[in-house]
C-alpha positions as CSV (number, residue, x, y, z in Angstrom):
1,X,0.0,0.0,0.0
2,X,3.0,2.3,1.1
3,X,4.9,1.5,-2.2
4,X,1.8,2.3,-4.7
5,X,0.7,5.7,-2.8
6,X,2.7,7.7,-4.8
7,X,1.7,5.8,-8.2
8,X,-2.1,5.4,-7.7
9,X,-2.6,8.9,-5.8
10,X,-5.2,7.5,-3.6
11,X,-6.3,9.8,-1.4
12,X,-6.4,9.3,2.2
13,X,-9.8,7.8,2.9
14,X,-9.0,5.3,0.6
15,X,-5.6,5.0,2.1
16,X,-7.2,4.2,5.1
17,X,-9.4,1.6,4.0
18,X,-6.9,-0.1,2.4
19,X,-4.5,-0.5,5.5
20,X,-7.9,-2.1,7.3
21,X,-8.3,-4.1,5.0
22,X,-4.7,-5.2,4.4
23,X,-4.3,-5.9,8.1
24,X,-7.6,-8.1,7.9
25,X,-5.9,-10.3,5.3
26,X,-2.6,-10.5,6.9
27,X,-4.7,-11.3,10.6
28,X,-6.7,-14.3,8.8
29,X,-3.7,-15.4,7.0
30,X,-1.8,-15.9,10.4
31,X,-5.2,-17.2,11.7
32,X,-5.6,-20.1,9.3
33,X,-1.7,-20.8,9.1
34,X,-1.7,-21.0,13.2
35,X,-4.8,-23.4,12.9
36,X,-4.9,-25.7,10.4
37,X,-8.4,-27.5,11.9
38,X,-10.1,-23.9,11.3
39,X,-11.2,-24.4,8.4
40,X,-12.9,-27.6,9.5
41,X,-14.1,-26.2,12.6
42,X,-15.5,-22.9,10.5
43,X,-17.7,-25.4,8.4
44,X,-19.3,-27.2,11.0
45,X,-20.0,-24.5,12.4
46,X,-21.8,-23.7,9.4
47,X,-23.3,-26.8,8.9
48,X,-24.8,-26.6,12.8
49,X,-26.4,-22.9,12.4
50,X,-27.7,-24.8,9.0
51,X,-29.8,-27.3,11.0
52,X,-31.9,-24.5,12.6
53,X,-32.6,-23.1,9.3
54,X,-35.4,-24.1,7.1
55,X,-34.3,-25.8,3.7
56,X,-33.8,-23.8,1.3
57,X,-36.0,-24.8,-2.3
58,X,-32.6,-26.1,-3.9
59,X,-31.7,-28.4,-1.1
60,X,-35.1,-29.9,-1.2
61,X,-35.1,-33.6,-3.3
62,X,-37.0,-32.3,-7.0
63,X,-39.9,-33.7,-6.4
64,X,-40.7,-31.7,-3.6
65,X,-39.8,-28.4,-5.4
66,X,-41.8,-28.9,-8.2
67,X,-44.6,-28.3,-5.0
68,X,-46.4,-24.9,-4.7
């Protein structure tokens, strides 16, 4: 971000933004290197929130969608 500045003129709201979101990246990228199971953990996760949630049409078998 530093290095293209003077290139891309960006000014400094943008700058700003930038460096959050850079740090974000780098934070996640130390995050999932740290933890290799996170990913894992992350989609069970998912998967558990999921079973609360009605089925969505597409996850319902076709012969049930094709129901009003």
């Amino acid at each position: 971000m530093f290095a293209a500045q003077p290139v891309l003129h960006l000014d400094k709201e943008i700058l700003s933004w930038a460096k959050v979101v850079a740090l974000a990246w780098a934070l996640l990228y130390l995050v999932f290197t740290f933890d290799q199971t996170l990913r894992d953990k992350i989609e069970m996760a998912w998967g558990a929130a999921g079973a609360f949630r009605p089925p969505r049409r597409d996850d319902l078998p076709a012969a049930d969608r094709a129901r009003p």
